[in-house]
C-alpha positions as semicolon CSV with decimal commas, in nm:
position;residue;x (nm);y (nm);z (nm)
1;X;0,819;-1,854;-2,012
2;X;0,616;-1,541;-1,990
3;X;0,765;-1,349;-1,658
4;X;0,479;-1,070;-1,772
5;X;0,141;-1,111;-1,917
6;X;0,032;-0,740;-2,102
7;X;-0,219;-0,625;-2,364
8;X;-0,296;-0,311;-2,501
9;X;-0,657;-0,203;-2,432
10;X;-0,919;0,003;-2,672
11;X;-1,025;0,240;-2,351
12;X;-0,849;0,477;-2,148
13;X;-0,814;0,255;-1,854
14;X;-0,494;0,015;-1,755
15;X;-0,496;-0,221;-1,480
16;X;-0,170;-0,314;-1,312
17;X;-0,061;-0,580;-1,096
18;X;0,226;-0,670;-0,942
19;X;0,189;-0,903;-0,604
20;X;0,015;-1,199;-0,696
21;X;0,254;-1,390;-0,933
22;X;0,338;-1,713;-0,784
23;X;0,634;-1,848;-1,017
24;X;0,967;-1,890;-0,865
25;X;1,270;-1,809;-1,011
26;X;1,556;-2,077;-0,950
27;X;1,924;-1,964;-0,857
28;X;1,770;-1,615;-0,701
29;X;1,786;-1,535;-0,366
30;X;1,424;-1,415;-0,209
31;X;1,411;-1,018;-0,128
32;X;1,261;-1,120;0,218
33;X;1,066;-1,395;0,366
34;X;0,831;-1,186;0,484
35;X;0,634;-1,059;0,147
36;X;0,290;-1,173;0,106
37;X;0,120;-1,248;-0,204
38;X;-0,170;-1,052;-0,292
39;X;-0,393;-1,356;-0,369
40;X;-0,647;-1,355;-0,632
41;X;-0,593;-0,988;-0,731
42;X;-0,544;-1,153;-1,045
43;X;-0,826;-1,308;-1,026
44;X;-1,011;-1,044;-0,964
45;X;-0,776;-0,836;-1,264
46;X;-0,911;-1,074;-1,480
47;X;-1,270;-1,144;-1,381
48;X;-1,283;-0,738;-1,437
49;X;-1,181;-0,764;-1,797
50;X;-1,456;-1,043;-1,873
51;X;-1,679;-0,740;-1,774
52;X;-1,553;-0,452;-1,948
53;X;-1,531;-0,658;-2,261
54;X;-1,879;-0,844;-2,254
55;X;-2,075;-0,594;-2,071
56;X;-1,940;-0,225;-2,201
57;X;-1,739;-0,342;-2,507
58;X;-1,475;-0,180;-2,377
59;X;-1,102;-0,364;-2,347
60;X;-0,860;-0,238;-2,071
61;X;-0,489;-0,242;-2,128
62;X;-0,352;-0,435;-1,843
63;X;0,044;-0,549;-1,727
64;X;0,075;-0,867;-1,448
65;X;0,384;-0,968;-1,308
66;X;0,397;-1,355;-1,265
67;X;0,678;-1,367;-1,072
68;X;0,635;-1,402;-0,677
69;X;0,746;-1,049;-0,483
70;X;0,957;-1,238;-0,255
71;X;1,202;-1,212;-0,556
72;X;1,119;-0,952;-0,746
73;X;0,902;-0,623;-0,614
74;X;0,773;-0,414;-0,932
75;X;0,608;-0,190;-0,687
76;X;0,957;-0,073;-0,520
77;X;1,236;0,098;-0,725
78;X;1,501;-0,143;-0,917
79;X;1,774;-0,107;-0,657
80;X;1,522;-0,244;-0,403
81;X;1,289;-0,458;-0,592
82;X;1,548;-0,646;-0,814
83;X;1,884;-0,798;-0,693
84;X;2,009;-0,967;-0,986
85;X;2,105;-0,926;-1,338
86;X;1,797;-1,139;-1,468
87;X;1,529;-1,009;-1,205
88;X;1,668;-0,660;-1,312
89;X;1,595;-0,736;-1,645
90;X;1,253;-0,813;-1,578
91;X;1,225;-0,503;-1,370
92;X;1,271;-0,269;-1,652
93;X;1,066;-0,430;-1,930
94;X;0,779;-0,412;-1,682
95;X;0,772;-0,064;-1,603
96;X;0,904;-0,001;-1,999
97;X;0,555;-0,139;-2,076
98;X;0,399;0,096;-1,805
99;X;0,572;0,376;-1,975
100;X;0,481;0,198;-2,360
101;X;0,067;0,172;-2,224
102;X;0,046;0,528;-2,073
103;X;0,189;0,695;-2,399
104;X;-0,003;0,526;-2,659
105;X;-0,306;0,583;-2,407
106;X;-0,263;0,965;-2,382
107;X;-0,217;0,940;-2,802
108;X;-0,484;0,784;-2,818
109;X;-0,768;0,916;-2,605
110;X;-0,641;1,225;-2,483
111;X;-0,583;1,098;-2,073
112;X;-0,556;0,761;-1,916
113;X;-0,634;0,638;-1,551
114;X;-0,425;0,376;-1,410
115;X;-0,544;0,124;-1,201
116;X;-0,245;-0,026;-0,947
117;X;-0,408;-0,301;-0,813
118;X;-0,339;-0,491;-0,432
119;X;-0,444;-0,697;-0,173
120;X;-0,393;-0,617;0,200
121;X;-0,467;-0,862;0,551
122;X;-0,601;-0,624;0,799
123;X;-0,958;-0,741;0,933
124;X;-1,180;-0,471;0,736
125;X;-1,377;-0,531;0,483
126;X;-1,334;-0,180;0,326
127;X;-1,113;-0,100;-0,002
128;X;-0,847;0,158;0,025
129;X;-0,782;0,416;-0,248
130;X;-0,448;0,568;-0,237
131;X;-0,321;0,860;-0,400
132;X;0,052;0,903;-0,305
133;X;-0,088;1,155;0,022
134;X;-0,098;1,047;0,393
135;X;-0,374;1,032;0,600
136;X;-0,206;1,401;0,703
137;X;-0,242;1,560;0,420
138;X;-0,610;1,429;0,319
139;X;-0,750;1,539;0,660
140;X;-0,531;1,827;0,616
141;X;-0,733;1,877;0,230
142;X;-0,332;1,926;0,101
143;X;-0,392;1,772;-0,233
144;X;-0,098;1,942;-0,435
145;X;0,045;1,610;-0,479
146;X;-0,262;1,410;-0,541
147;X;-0,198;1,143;-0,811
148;X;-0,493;1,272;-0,974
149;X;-0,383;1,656;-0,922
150;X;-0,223;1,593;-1,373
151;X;-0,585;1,453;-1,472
152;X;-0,732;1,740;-1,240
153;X;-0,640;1,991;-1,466
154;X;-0,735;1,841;-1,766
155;X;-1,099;1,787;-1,669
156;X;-1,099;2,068;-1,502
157;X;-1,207;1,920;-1,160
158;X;-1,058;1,944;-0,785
159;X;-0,821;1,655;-0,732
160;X;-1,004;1,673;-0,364
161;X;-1,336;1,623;-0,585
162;X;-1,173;1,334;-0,809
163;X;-1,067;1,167;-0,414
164;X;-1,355;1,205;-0,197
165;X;-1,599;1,440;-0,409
166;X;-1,958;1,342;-0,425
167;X;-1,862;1,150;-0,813
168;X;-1,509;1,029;-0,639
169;X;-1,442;0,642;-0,731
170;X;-1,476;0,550;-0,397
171;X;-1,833;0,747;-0,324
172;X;-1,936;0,526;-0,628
173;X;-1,849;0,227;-0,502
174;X;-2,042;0,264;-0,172
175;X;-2,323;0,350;-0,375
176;X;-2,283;-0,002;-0,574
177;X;-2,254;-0,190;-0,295
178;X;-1,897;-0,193;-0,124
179;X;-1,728;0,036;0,155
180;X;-1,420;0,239;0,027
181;X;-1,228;0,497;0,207
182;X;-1,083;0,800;0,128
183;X;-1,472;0,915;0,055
184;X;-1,698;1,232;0,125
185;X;-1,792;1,110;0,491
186;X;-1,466;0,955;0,586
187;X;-1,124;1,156;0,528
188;X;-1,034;1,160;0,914
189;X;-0,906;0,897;1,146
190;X;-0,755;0,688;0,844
191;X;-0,578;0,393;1,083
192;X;-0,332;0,177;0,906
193;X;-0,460;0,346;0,538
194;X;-0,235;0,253;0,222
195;X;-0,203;0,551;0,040
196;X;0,047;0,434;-0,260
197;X;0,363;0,317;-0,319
198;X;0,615;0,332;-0,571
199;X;0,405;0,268;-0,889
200;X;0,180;0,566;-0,769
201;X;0,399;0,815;-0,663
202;X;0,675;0,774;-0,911
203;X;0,456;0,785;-1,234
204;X;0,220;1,034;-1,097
205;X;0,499;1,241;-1,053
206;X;0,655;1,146;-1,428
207;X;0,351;1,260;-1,641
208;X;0,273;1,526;-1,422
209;X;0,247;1,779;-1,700
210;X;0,002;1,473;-1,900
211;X;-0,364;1,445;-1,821
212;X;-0,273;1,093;-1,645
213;X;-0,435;0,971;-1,336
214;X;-0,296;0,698;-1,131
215;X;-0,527;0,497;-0,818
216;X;-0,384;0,244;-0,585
217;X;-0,594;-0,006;-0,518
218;X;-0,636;-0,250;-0,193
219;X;-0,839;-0,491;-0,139
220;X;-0,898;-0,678;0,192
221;X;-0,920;-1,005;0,242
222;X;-1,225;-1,083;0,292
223;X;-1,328;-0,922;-0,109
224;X;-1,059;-1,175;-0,244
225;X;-1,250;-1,459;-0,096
226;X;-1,363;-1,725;-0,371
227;X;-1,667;-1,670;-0,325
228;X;-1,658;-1,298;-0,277
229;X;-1,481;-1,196;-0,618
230;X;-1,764;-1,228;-0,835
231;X;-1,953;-0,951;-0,640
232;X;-1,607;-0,759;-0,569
233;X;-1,538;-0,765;-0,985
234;X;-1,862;-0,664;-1,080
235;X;-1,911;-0,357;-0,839
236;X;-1,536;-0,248;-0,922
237;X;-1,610;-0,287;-1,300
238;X;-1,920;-0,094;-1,300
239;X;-1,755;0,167;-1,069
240;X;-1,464;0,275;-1,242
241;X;-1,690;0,281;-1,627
242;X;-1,887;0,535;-1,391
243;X;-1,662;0,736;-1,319
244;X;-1,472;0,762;-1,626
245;X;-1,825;0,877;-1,741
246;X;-1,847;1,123;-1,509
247;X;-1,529;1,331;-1,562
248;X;-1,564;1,299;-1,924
249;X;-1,895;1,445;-1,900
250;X;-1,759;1,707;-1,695
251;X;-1,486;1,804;-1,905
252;X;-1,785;1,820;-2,232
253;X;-2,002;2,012;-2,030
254;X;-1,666;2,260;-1,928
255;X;-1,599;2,254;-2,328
256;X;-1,967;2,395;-2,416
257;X;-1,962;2,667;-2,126
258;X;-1,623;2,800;-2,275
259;X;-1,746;2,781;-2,612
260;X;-2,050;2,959;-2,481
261;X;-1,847;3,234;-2,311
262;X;-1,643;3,270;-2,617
263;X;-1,967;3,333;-2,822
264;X;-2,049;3,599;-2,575
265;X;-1,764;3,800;-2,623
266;X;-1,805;3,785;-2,987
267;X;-2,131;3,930;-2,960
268;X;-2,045;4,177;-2,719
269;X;-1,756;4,330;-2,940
270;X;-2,010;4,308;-3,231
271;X;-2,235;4,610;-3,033
């Protein structure tokens, strides 16, 4: 029985998800009756893959839990998220393949973005982007602890630029075709707004000194829909291949003006 499904990826990209496994564990006592699975994030997970592979040529590494989160919580740290000796178990190979993906990632490419996928119920139809900040500290523009602040300095870019800049994942994916908030119009009045739990915060926080940026990502109900997912996939898909263009043509076109600059002062020293 496969408790986690996983694949290493030939991009800098890995998906995550950890709340809509629907196996149940016999002999273990539920965490609480009142989790909710995160229905077709999977789905969508999957259907996102499909596109990446087909459409860009590009595979993503990805990690899903199969296991239902009223027994097991991947997204909460062991002592809250896993109760027994086998759940426990479980616990730590998932989040030793987290570690495992973001390594050979960062060895491979140079920087990795993380993708922590989720579902929420609230009636919006608007995605959530969370970056381990409150609502506070993003009206507040407080970004020292931004989950993108490590990839920030790699490329060079403000981690309020990477959030809710003009070439932010979520201004992208109002331009394809789907709201999003945190974005360049809307960083105030955030009601209810998810802004990233453990997964986010904790491994954010471990490869601080990497060029590793981690996203939370909700989707409401509504997107999950059947019939929505197709269209919810695609604009996701196309959105994220975006903006991994867009900071890695930011970081070449920071590489050339240093180079330029460094030609400069060779010149200069020559007269």
């Amino acid at each position: 029985m496969n408790y986690i499904d996983f694949e290493k990826g030939t991009c800098p990209i890995i998906f995550i998800s950890s709340h809509d496994g629907n196996w149940y564990l016999k002999g273990v006592k539920e965490l609480c009756d009142r989790y909710y699975r995160d229905k077709r994030v999977n789905k969508i997970l999957r259907s996102m893959i499909d596109i990446l592979r087909s459409k860009y040529k590009d595979s993503p590494y990805y990690i899903v839990s199969n296991i239902g989160r009223t027994q097991i919580d991947m997204n909460r740290p062991k002592k809250y998220g896993a109760k027994t000796k086998l759940t426990r178990s479980i616990w730590l190979f998932y989040h030793k393949k987290i570690r495992e993906f973001i390594s050979d990632c960062v060895k491979i490419f140079g920087y990795c973005m993380v993708f922590d996928l989720h579902g929420f119920f609230r009636k919006t139809d608007t995605i959530q982007l969370g970056y381990g900040l409150d609502d506070y500290e993003i009206e507040q523009n407080k970004c020292e602890n931004s989950s993108l602040q490590p990839l920030s300095k790699t490329f060079k870019i403000t981690a309020e630029q990477l959030m809710y800049g003009k070439n932010s994942l979520c201004d992208i994916i109002e331009k394809n075709g789907l709201e999003c908030i945190p974005n360049s119009r809307q960083r105030e009045n955030l009601k209810l707004y998810f802004n990233g739990g453990f997964i986010t915060r904790y491994y954010s926080n471990k490869y601080k000194n990497k060029a590793v940026g981690i996203i939370q990502v909700e989707f409401p109900k509504k997107m999950r829909s059947n019939k929505n997912i197709p269209k919810t996939s695609r604009v996701l898909a196309k959105s994220i291949m975006q903006f991994m263009e867009k900071i890695k043509n930011k970081k070449k076109r920071t590489h050339k003006k240093r180079l330029k600059r460094k030609k400069n002062r060779k010149r200069t020293r020559k007269h």
